[in-house]
C-alpha positions in Angstrom: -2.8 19.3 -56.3 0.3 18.2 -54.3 3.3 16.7 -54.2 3.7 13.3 -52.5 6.2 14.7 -50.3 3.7 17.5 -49.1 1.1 15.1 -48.3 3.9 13.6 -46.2 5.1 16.4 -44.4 1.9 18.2 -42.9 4.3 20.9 -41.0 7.3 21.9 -42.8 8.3 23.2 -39.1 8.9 19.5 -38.2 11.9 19.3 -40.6 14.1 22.3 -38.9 16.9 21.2 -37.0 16.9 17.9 -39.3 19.8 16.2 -41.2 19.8 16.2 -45.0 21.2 14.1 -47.1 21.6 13.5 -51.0 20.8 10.3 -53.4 24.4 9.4 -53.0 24.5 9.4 -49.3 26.7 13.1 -49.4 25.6 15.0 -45.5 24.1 18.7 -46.8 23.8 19.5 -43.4 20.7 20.7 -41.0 17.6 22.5 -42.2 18.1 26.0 -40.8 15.0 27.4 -42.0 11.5 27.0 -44.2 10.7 29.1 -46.9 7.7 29.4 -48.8 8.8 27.0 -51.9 12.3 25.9 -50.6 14.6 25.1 -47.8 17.7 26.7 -46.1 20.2 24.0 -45.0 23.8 24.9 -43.3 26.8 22.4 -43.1 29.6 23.4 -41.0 30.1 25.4 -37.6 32.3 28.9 -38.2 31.6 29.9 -41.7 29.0 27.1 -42.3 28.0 26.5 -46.1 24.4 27.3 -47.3 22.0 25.6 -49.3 19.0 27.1 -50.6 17.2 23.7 -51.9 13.6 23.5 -53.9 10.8 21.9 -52.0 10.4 20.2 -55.2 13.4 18.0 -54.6 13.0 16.5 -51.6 11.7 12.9 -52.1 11.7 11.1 -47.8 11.7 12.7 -44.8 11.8 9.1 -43.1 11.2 7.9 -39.6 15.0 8.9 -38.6 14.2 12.5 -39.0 16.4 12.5 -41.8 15.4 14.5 -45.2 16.7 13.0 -48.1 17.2 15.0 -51.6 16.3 13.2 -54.9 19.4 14.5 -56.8 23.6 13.5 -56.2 26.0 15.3 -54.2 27.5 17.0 -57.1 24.5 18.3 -58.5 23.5 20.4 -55.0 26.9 21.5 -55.1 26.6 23.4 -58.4 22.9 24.3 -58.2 21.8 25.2 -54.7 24.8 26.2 -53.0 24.9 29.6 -52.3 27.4 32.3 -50.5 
């Protein structure tokens, strides 16, 4: 069975070079790449910080283009940031 957002997004392709956001309005940054069960998503231009976010926690990728996360800035901070 699938998720609602899967039925939504037929080609996870179409969500690479797009903005991400959190419930709480915080930018993530871009999607730089799909994995198999999560997303790669880089904010910042020299050293850029990386998130490696679950699938699972993505609730709209809207009409914008814009992917938008399910849980609070503070929350991807502590869980799916990664060096």
């Amino acid at each position: 069975m699938t998720s609602p957002i899967e039925q939504k997004i037929d080609d996870w392709q179409k969500i690479v070079n797009k903005p991400v956001f959190t419930r709480d309005g915080k930018d993530i940054g871009v999607v730089e790449s799909v994995q198999a069960e999560r997303i790669v998503a880089t904010f910042g231009p020299i050293t850029p910080t990386k998130y490696l976010i679950p699938k699972s926690s993505i609730v709209d990728f809207d009409e914008l283009g814009v992917v938008r996360l399910k849980e609070d800035g503070d929350f991807v901070e502590h869980h799916y940031k990664f060096a």
